[in-house]
N, C-alpha and C positions, 0 to 999 in steps of 0.2 A: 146181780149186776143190772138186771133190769130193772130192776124194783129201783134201784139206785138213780136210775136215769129217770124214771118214770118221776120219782123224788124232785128232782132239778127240774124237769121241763115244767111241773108243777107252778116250783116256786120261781122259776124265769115267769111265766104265766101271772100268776099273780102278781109279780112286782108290774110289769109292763100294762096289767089293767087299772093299779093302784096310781102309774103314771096317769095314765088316760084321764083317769075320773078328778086327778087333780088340775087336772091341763081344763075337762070342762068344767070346774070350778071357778077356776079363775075366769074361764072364758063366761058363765055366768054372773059372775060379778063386775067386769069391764062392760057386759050388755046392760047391766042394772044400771053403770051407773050412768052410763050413755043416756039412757031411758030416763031416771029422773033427774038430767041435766035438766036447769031452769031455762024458761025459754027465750031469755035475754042473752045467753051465752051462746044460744044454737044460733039466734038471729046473726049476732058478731061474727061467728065463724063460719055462716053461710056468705056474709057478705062480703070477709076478705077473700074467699074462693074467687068470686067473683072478677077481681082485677087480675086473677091468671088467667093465662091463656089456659083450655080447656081440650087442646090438640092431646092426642096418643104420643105423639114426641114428647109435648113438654110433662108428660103423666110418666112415662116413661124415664126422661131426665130427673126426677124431682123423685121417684124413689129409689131408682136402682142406679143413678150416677151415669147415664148412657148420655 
């Protein structure tokens, strides 16, 4: 019976670091491509930042809907 549990908690173990290492996968790859964004497309998306307002409210409205 214990061997049995020891079995599971194993392979809960395993699957849950099998998540992780795909979660920073991906999250390596969204940094990549950020990274070799060209620098004409960084300049554009820096400059419409720009005409928002820059306040904690409006950062606050704009992603969680407050």
């Amino acid at each position: 019976m214990a061997l049995d549990s020891a079995n599971k908690i194993g392979k809960l173990k395993g699957i849950a670091i099998e998540r992780c290492r795909e979660r920073i996968e991906l999250a390596a790859c969204k940094a990549t491509k950020i990274m070799n964004k060209p620098k004409s497309e960084e300049l554009k998306e820096g400059t419409s930042n720009y005409a928002q307002p820059s306040g904690i409210t409006s950062i606050l409205k704009k992603r969680h809907g407050l």
